[in-house]
MIDOSE-1310 file (N, C-alpha, C; in nm, 2 decimals, decimal comma, always signed):
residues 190
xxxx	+5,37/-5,99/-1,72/+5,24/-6,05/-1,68/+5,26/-6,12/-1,54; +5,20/-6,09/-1,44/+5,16/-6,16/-1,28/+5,14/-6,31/-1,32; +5,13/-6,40/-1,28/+5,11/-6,52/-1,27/+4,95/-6,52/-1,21; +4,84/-6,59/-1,26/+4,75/-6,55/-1,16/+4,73/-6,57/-1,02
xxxx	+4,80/-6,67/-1,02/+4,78/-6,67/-0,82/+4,89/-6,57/-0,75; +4,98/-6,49/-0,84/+5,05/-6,38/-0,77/+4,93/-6,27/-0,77; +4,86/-6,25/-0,85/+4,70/-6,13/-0,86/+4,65/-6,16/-0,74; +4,59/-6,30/-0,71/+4,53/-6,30/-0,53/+4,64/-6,35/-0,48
xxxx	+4,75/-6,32/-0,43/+4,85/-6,30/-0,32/+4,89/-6,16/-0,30; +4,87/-6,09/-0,42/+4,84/-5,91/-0,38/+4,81/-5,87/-0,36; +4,67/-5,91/-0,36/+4,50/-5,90/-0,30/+4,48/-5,94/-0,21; +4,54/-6,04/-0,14/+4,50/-6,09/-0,01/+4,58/-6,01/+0,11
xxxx	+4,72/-5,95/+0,07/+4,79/-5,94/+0,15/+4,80/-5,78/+0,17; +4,69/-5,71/+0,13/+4,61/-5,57/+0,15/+4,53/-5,56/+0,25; +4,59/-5,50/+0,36/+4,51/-5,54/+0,50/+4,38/-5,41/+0,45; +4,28/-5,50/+0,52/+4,16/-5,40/+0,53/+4,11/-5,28/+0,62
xxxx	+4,20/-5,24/+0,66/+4,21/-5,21/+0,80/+4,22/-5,05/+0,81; +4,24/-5,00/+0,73/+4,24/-4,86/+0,67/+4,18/-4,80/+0,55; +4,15/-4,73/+0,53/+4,13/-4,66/+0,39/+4,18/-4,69/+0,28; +4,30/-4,69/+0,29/+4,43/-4,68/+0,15/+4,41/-4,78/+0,15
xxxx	+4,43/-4,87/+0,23/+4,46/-5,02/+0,22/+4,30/-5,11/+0,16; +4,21/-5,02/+0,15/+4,07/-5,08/+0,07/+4,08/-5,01/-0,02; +4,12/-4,89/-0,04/+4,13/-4,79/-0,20/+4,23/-4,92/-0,27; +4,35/-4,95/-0,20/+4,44/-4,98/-0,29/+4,42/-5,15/-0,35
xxxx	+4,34/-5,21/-0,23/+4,23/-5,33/-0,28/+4,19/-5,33/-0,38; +4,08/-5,22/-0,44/+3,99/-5,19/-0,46/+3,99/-5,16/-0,61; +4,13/-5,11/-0,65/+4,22/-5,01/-0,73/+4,25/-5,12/-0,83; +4,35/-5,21/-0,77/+4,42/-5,32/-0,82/+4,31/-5,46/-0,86
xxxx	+4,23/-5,45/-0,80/+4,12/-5,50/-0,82/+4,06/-5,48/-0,90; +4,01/-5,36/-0,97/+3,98/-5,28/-1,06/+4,05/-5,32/-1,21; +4,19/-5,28/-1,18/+4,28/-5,36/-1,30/+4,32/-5,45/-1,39; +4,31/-5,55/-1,21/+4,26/-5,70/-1,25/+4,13/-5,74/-1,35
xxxx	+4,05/-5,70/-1,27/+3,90/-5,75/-1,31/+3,85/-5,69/-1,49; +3,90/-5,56/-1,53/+3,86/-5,51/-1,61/+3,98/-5,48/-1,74; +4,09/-5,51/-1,72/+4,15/-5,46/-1,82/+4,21/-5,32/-1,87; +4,17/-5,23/-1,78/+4,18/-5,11/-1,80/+4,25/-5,03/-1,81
xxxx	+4,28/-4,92/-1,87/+4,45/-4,85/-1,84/+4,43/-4,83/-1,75; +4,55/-4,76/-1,66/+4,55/-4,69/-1,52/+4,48/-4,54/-1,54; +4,53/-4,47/-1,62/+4,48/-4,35/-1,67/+4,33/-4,34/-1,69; +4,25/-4,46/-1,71/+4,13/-4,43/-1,70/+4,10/-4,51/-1,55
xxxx	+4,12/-4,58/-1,48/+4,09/-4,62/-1,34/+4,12/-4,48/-1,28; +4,18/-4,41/-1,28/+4,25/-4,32/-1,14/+4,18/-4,20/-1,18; +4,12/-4,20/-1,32/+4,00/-4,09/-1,33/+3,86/-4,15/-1,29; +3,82/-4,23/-1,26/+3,67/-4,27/-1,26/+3,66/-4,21/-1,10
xxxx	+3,49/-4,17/-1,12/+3,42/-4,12/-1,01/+3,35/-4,20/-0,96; +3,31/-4,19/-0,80/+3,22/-4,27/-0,79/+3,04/-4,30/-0,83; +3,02/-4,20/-0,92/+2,90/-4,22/-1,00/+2,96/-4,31/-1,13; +3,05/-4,31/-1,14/+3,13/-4,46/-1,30/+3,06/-4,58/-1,24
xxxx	+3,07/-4,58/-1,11/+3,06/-4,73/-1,07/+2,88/-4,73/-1,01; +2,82/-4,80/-1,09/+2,64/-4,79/-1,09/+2,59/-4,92/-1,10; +2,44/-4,90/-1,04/+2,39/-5,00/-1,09/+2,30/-5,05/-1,22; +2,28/-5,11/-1,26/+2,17/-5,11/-1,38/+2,10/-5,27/-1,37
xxxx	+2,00/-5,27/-1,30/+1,90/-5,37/-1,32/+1,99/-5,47/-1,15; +2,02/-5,62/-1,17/+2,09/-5,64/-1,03/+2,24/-5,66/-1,04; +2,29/-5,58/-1,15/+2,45/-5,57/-1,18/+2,50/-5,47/-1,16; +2,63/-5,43/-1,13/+2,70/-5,30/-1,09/+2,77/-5,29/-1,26
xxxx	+2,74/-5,19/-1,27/+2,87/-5,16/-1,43/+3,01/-5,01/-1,39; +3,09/-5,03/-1,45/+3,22/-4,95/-1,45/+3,20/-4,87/-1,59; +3,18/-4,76/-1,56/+3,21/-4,63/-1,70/+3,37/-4,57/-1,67; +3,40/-4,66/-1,79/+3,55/-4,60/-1,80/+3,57/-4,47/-1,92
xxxx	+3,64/-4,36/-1,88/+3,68/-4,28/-2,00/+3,79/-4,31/-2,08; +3,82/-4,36/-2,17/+3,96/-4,41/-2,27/+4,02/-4,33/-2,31; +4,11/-4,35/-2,42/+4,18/-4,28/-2,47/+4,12/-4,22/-2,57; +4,13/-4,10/-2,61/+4,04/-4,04/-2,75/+3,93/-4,02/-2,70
xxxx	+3,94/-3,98/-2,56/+3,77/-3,98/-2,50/+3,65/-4,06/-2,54; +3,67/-4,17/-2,57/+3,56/-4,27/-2,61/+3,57/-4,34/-2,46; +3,42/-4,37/-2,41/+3,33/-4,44/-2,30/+3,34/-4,58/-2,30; +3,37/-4,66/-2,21/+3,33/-4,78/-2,21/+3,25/-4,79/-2,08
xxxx	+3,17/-4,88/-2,10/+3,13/-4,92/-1,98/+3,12/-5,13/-1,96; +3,13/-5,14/-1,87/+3,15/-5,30/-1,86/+3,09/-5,34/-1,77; +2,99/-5,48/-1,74/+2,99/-5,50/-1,59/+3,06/-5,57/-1,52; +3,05/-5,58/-1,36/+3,14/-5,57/-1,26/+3,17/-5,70/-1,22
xxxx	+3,27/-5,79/-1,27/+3,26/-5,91/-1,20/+3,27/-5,91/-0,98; +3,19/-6,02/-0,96/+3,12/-5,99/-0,85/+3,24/-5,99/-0,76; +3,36/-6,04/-0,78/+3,44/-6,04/-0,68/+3,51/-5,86/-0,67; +3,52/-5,80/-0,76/+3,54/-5,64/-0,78/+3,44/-5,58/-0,74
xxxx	+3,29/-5,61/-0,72/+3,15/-5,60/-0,67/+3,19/-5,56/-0,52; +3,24/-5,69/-0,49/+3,27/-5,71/-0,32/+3,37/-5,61/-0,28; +3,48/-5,56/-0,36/+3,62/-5,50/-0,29/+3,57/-5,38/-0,31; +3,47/-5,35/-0,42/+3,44/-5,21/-0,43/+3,31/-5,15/-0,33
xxxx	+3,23/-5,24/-0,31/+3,15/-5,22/-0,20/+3,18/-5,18/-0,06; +3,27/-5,26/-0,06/+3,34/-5,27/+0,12/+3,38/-5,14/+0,10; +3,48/-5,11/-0,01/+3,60/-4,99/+0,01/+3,48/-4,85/+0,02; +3,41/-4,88/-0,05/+3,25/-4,74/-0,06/+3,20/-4,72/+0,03
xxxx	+3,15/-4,81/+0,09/+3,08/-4,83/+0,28/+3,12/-4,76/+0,33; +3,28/-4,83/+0,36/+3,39/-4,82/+0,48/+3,42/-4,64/+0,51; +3,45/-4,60/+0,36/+3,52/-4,43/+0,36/+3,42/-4,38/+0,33; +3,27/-4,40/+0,32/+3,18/-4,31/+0,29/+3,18/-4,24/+0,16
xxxx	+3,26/-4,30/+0,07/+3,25/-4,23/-0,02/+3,15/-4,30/-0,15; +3,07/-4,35/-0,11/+2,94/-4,40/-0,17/+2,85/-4,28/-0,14; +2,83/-4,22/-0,09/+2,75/-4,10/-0,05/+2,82/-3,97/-0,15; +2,92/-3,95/-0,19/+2,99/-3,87/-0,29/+3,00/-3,89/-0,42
xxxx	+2,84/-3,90/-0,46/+2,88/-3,98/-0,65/+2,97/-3,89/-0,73; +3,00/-3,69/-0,74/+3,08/-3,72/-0,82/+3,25/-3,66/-0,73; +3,28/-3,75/-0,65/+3,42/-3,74/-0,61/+3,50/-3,85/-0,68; +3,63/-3,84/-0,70/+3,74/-3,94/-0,72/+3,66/-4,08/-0,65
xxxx	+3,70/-4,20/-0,76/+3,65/-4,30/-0,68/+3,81/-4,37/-0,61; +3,88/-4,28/-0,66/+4,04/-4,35/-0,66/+4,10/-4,23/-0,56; +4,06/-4,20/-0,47/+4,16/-4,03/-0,46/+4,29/-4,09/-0,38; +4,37/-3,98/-0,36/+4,51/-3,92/-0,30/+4,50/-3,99/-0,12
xxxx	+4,60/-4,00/-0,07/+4,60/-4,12/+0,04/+4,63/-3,94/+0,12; +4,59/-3,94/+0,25/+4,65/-3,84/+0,31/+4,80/-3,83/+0,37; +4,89/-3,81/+0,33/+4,98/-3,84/+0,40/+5,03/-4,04/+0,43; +5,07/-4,10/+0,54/+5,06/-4,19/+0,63/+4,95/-4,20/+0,67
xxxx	+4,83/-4,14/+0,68/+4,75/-4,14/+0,83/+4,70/-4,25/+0,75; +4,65/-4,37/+0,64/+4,56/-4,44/+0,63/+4,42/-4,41/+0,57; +4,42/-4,24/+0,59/+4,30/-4,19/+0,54/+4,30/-4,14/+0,40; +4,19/-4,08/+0,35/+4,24/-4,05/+0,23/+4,15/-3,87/+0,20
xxxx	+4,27/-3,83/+0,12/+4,19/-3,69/+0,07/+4,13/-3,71/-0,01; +4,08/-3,60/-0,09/+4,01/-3,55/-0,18/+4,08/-3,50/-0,31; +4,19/-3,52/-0,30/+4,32/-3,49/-0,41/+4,31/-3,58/-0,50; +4,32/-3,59/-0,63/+4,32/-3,71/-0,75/+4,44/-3,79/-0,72
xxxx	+4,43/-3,91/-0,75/+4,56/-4,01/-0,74/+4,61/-4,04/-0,92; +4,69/-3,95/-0,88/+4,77/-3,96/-1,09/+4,85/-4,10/-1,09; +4,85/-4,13/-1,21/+4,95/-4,27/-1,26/+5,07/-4,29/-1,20; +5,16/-4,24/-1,19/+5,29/-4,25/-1,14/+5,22/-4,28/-0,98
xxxx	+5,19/-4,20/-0,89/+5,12/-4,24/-0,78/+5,03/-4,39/-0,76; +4,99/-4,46/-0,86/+4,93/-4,57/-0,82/+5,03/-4,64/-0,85; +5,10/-4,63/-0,96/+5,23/-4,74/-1,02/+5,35/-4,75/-0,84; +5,33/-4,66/-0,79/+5,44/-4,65/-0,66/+5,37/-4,71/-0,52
xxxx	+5,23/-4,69/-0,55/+5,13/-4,81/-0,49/+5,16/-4,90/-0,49; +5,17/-4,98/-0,62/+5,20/-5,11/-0,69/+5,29/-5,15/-0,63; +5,46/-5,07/-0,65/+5,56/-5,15/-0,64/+5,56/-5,13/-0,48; +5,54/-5,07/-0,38/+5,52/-5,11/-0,21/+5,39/-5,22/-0,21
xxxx	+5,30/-5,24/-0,28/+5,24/-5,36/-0,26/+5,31/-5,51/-0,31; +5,35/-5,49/-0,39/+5,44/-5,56/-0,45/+5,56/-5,62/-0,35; +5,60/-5,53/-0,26/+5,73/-5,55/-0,21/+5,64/-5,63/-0,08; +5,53/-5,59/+0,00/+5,50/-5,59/+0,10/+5,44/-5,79/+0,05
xxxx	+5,41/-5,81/-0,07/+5,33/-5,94/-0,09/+5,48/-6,04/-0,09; +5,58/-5,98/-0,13/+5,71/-6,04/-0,14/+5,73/-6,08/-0,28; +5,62/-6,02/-0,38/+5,67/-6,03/-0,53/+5,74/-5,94/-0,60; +5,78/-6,00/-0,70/+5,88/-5,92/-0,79/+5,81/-5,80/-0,81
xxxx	+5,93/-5,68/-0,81/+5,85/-5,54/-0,84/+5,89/-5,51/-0,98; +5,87/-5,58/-1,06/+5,93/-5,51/-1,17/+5,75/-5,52/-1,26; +5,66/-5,52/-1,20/+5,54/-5,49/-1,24/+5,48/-5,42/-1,26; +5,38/-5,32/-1,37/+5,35/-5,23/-1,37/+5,18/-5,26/-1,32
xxxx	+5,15/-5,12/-1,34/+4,98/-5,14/-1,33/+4,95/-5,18/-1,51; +5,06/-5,17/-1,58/+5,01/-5,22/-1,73/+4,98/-5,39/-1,75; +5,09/-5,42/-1,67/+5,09/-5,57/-1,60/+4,95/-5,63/-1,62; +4,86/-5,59/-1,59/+4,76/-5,61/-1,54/+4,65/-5,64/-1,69
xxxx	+4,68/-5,58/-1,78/+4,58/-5,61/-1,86/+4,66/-5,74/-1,95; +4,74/-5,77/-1,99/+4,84/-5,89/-1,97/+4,76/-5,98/-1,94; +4,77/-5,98/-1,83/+4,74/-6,09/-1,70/+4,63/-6,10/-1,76; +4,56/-6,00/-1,73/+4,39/-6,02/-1,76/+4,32/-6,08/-1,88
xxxx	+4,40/-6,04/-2,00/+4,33/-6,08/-2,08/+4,40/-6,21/-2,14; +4,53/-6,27/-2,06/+4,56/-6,40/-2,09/+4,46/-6,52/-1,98; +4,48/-6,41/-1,89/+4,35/-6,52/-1,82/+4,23/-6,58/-1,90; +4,15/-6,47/-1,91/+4,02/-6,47/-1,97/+4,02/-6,59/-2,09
xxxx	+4,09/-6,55/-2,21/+4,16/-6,65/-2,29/+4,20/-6,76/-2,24; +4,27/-6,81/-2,10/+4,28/-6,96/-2,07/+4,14/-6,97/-2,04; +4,04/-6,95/-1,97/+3,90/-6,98/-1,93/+3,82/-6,94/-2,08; +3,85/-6,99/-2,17/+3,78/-7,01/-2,28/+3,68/-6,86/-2,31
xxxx	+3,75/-6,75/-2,29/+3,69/-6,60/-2,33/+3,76/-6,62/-2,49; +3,65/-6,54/-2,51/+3,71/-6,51/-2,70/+3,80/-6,42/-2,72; +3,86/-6,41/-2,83/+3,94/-6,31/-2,86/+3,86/-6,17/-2,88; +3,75/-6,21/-2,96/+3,65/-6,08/-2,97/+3,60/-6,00/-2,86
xxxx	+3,57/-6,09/-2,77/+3,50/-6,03/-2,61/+3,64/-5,97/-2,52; +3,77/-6,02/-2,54/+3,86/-5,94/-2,49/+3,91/-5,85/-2,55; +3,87/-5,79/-2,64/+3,92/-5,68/-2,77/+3,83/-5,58/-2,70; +3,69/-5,63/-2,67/+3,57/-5,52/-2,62/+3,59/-5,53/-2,46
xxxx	+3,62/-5,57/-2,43/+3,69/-5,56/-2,26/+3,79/-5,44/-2,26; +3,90/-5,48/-2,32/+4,01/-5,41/-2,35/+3,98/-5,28/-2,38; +3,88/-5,24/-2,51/+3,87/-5,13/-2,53/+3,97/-5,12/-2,69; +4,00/-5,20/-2,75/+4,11/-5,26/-2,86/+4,04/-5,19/-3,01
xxxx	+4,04/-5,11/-3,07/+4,00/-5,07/-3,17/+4,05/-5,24/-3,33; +4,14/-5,27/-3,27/+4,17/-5,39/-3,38/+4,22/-5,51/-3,26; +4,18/-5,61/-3,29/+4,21/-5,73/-3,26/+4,39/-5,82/-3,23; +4,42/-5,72/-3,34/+4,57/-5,76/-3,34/+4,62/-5,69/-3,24
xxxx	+4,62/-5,61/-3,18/+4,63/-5,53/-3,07/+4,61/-5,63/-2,97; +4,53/-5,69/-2,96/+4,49/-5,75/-2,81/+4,57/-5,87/-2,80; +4,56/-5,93/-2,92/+4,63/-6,07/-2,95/+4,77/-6,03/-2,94; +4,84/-5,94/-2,87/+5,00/-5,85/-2,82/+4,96/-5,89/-2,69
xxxx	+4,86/-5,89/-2,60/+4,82/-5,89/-2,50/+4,87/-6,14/-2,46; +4,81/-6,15/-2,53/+4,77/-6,25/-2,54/+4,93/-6,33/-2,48; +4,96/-6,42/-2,36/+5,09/-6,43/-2,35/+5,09/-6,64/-2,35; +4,94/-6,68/-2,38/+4,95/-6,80/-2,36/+5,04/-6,89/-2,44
xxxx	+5,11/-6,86/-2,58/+5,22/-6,89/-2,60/+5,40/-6,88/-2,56; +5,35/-6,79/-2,42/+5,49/-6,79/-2,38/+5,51/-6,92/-2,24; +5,40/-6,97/-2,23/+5,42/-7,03/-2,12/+5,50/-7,20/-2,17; +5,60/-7,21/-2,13/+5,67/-7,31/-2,13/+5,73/-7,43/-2,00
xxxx	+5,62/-7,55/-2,00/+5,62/-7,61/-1,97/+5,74/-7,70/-1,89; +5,79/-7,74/-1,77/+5,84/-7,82/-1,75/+5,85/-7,95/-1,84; +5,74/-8,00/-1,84/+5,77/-8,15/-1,89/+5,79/-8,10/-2,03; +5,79/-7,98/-2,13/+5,84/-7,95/-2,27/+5,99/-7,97/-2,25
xxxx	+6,01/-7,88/-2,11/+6,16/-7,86/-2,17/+6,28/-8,01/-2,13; +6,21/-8,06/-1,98/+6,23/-8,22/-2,00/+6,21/-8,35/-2,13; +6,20/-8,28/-2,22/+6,17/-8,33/-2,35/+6,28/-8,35/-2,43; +6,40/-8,24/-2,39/+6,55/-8,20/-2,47/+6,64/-8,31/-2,35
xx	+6,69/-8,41/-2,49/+6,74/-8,49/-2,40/+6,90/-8,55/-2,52; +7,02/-8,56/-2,39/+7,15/-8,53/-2,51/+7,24/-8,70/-2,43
């Protein structure tokens, strides 16, 4: 599990300045915000990402081909906006919303970006933020749904975020029992 303020120190430290570098914003952002496997982020099109009424929603495809769809918190709003503008790929509803980096150049193809490919994203982002790489993009629903849970989210509403067919499942996710306190362990006294 990321720490949360290592999540925006990974995010911040994504220059905007290219393509990849707002795909990979945008991506991880994605992860963050939604809980998602990687396997269904790195398939979504950019027709997944819609609007309905003045909210943007994410259609994810899951595992067992069952659909979720969720809406966008606004800060994933913003990284996914920019990144759509920027490469024009808001004009391509059904292309990769995630595609293939071209090479170095910054730019990006039209090639699918598979799992092992974003996970090797991860760990050069990782390295470039100066955090530990031993993170995955699984990392991320961890993170996410321990967050949510500290800001007073239910267990129920992160089971349907998640995509969790049983609850005990999510509550694996759940790591706010592991966090151990300075002043706890200043407590052990010989």
């Amino acid at each position: 599990m990321l720490p949360n303020t290592q999540v925006q120190q990974l995010l911040d430290v994504i220059e905007a300045s290219t393509h990849t570098g707002l795909r990979d914003r945008a991506l991880l952002g994605t992860l963050a915000y939604t809980f998602a496997r990687i396997g269904a982020v790195v398939n979504l099109k950019v027709q997944d990402y819609y609007p309905s009424g003045k909210r943007f929603f994410l259609r994810f495809k899951e595992k067992g081909g069952k659909e979720k769809e969720l809406p966008v918190h606004h800060k994933l709003e913003e990284l996914l906006d920019e990144y759509l503008k920027a490469t024009g790929l808001g004009n391509e509803p059904s292309s990769l919303l995630f595609p293939a980096a071209l090479g170095k150049t910054g730019k990006l193809s039209r090639r699918p970006l598979v799992r092992t490919d974003a996970a090797d994203m991860l760990k050069r982002r990782l390295k470039q933020a100066g955090l530990p790489a031993h993170y995955s993009p699984h990392s991320f629903r961890a993170t996410g749904i321990t967050n949510f849970l500290e800001n007073d989210g239910t267990l129920e509403a992160a089971q349907r975020i998640a995509g969790h067919a049983d609850s005990r499942t999510t509550k694996l996710y759940d790591r706010r029992g592991q966090k151990v306190l300075l002043e706890d362990m200043e407590r052990i006294r010989y």
